[in-house]
C-alpha positions in Angstrom: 0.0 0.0 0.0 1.1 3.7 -0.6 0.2 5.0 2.1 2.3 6.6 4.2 3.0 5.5 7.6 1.9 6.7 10.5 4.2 9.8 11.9 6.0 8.6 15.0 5.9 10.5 18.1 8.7 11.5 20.2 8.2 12.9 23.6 10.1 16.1 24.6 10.4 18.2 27.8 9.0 21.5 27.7 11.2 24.0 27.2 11.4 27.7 29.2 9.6 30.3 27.3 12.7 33.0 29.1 16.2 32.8 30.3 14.3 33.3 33.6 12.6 30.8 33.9 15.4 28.5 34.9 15.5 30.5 38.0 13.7 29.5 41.7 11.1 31.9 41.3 10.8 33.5 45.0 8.9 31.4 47.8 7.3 33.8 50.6 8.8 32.9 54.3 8.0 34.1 57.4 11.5 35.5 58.2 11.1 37.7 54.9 10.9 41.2 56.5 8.1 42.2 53.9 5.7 39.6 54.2 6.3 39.8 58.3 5.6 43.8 57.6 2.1 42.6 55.5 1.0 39.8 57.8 1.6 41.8 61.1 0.0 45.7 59.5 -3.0 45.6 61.6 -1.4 44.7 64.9 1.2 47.5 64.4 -1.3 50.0 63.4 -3.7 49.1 66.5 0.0 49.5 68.5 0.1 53.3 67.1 -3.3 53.9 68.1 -2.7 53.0 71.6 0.8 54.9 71.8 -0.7 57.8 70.6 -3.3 57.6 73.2 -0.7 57.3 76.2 0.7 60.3 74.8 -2.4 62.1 74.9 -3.1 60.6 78.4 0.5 62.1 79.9 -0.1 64.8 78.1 -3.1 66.0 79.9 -1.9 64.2 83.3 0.8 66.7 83.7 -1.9 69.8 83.4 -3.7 68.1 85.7 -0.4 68.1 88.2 0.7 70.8 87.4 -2.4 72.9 87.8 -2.6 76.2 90.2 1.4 75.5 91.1 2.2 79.3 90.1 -0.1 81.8 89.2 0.9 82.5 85.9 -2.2 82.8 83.5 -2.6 79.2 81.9 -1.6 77.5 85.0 -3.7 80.0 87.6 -6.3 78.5 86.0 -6.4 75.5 86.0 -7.8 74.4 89.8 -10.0 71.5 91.5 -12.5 74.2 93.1 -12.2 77.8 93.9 -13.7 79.7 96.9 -15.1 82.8 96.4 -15.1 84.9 100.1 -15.6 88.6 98.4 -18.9 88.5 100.2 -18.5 86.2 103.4 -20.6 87.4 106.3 -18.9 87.7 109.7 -19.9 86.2 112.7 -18.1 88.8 114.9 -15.9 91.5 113.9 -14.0 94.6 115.3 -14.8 98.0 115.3 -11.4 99.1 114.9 -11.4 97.7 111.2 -11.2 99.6 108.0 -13.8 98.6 105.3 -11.9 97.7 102.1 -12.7 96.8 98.6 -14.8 93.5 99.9 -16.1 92.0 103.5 -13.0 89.5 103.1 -10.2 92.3 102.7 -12.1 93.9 105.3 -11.9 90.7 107.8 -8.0 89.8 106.6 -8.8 87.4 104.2 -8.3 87.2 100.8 -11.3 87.3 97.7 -10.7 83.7 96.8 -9.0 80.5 97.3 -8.3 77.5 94.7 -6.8 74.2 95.7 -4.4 72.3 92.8 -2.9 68.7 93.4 0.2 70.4 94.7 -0.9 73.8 96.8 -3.2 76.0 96.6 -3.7 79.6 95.4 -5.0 82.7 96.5 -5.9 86.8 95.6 -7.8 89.7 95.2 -10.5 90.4 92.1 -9.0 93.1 91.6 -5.4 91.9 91.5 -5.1 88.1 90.3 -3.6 85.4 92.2 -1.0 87.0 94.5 0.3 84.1 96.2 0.8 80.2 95.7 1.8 78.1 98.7 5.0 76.4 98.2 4.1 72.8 96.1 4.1 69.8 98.6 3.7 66.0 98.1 0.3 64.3 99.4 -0.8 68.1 100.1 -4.2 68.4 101.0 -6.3 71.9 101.1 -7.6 72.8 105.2 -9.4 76.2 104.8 -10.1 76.4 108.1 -6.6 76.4 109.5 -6.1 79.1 106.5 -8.8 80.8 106.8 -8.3 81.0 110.7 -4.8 82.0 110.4 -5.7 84.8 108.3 -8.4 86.4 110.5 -8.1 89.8 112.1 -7.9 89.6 115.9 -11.4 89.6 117.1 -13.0 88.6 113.4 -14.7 85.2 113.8 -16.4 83.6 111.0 -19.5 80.4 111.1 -18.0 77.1 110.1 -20.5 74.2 109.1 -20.9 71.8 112.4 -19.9 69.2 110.7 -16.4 70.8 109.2 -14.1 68.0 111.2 -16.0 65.4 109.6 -15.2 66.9 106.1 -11.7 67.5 106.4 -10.9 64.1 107.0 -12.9 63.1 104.2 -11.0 65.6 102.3 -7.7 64.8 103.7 -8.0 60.8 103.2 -9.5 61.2 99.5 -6.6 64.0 98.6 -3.8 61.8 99.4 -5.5 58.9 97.7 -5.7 61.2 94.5 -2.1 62.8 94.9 -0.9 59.2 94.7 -2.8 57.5 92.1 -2.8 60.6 89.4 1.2 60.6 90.0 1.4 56.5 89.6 -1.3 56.9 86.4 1.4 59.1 85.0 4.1 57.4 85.0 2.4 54.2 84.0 1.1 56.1 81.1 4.3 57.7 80.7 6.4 54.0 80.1 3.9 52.3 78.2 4.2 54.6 75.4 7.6 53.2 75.2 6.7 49.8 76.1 3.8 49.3 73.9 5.7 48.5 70.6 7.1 45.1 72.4 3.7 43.6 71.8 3.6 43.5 67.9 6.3 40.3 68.7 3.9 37.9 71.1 0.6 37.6 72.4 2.2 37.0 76.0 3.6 40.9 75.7 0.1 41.9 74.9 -1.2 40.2 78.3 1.9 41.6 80.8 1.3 45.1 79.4 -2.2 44.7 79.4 -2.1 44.0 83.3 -0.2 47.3 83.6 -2.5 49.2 81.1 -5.3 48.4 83.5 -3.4 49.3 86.4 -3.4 52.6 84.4 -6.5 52.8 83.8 -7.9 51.8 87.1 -5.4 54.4 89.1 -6.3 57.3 86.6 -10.4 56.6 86.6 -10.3 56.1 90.7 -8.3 59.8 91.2 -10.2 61.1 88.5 -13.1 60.2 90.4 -12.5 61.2 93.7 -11.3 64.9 92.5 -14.7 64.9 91.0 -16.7 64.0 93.9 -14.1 66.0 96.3 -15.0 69.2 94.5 -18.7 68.5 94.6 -19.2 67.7 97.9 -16.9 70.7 99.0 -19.3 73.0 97.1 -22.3 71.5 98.7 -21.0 72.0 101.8 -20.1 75.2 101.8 -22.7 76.9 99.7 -25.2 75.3 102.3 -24.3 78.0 104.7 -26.3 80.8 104.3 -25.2 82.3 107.0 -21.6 82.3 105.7 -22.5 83.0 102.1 -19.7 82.0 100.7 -19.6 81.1 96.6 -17.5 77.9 95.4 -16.8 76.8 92.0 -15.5 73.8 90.5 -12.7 74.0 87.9 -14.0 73.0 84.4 -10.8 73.4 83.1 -9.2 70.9 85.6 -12.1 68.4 84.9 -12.2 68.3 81.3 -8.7 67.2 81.5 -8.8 64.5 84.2 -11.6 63.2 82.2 -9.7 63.3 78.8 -7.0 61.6 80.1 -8.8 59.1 81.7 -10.7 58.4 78.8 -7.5 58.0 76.3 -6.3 55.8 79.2 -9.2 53.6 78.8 -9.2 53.6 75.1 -5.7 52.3 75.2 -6.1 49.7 77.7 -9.0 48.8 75.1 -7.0 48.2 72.9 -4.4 45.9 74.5 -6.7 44.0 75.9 -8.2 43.0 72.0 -4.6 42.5 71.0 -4.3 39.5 73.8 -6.8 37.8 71.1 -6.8 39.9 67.9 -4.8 40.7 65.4 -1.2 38.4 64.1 1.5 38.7 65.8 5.1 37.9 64.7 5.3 35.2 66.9 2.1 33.9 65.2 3.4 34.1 61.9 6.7 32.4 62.6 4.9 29.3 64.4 2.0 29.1 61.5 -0.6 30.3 63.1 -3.6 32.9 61.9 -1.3 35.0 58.9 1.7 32.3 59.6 -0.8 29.7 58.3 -1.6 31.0 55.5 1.6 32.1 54.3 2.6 28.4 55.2 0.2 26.5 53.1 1.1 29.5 50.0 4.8 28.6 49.9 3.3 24.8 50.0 1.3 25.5 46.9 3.6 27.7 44.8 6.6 24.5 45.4 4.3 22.3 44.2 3.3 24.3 41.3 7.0 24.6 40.1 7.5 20.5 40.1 4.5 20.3 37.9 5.8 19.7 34.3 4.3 19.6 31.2 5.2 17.6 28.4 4.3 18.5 24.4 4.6 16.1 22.1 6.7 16.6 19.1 5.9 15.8 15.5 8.3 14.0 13.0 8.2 13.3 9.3 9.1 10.3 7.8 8.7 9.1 4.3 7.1 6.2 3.0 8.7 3.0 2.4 9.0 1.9 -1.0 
């Protein structure tokens, strides 16, 4: 028969389309800074975050501390509560006195008095703060030992019955404040620095997290007591109508314990999520959450460089005679 026979196959390999090809394309590890970079992004943002919110914290911490320490115009006015005696009503006084600009100048004692962490401040309306006590750990405001010591002789004033009572209150809840604002800022003050440790293991995340709630526990309980301290000092005072003295509380002073004690919270927030949340290094090196996955891709893209494919190749031959 003429017909020709049957072309013969020969198998060949397949053959690299580039010079590059021969090359081990590059396998994703987790020691590879860029992929740690990728798989780690949220955890190091959420780590920002809660620096940022330390700083904020300290920031207004030390306002709060600071506060009524000299009577310069920023810090003059920033105070717990501020007693106004302009128009205090005598229970007794001389004859021999002078009437002055206001009842209290007239009686020795100054227009007003505000109480910071450190000392406390006092002056004329007419004239500013004119003189700050000297700053004093675990200080605690008495106005009736001040307030006494400042009288004329033969000037007597009404104090509420139950004044003793209230100064110890308000001598046990200012050291208890001085203490807990001054330990909230320095906790705040080294977990800024600290923070960053917890993008490389959960078990970071839960030591600092113990000392974020320290933080935020410390910071909320002073915060708290200066509150009620300067509310129940206003109470009592303004209850006496015979002694018709005005007290005010310091919004300035409040708006930043409050601040600080919520950024505080926020931050503790957010170390407490990344005890659970968010890939850590430490994850990704021992293949969990991102690790995993970054695992089981370097896996896959191995396998896909063994798999070969094999064309078959076409040759000619001419019939036999």
């Amino acid at each position: 028969m003429a017909f020709g026979s049957l072309p013969r196959f020969r198998k060949r390999t397949a053959t690299s389309s580039s010079p590059d090809a021969n090359k081990e394309s590059p396998r994703p590890s987790v020691e590879d800074p860029t992929a740690l970079k990728r798989g780690t992004r949220t955890r190091r943002n959420a780590i920002i975050v809660s620096c940022f919110c330390y700083l904020v914290a300290a920031v207004f911490l030390i306002l709060v501390e600071i506060g009524s320490t000299n009577g310069s115009r920023v810090l003059g006015d920033i105070y717990f509560f501020k007693l106004d005696l302009s128009d205090i009503l005598p229970q007794a006084a001389p004859t021999s006195l002078t009437l002055q600009n206001s009842i209290a100048r007239t009686l020795g004692l100054h227009d007003f008095y505000q109480v910071g962490l450190w000392n406390f401040c006092e002056g004329y309306e007419t004239d500013g703060i004119t003189y700050c006590s000297t700053p004093t750990n675990l200080y605690w405001f008495n106005p009736v030992e001040i307030l006494l010591g400042e009288l004329f002789a033969g000037a007597s004033i009404a104090l509420p019955s139950d004044v003793n009572d209230i100064l110890n209150i308000l001598r046990i809840a200012s050291n208890i404040m001085f203490g807990f604002f001054i330990t909230g800022l320095v906790l705040d003050f080294v977990l800024i620095f600290l923070t960053p440790i917890v993008l490389y293991s959960r078990w970071w995340s839960l030591l600092l997290g113990f000392f974020a709630f320290l933080a935020t526990l410390l910071v909320l309980i002073a915060t708290a007591l200066g509150t009620a301290m300067s509310l129940i000092f206003k109470y009592a005072l303004t209850s006496q109508t015979d002694l018709n003295v005005n007290a005010d509380v310091g919004v300035k002073m409040f708006a930043f314990m409050w601040i600080a004690t919520a950024f505080t919270l926020l931050a503790f927030i957010i170390h407490a999520s990344l005890c659970c949340c968010c890939t850590s290094r430490r994850d990704m090196r021992t293949g969990r959450k991102g690790g995993k996955q970054l695992n089981q891709g370097a896996v896959t893209n191995e396998k896909n460089e063994k798999k070969g494919f094999n064309l078959p190749t076409f040759k000619k031959t001419r019939p036999s005679s």
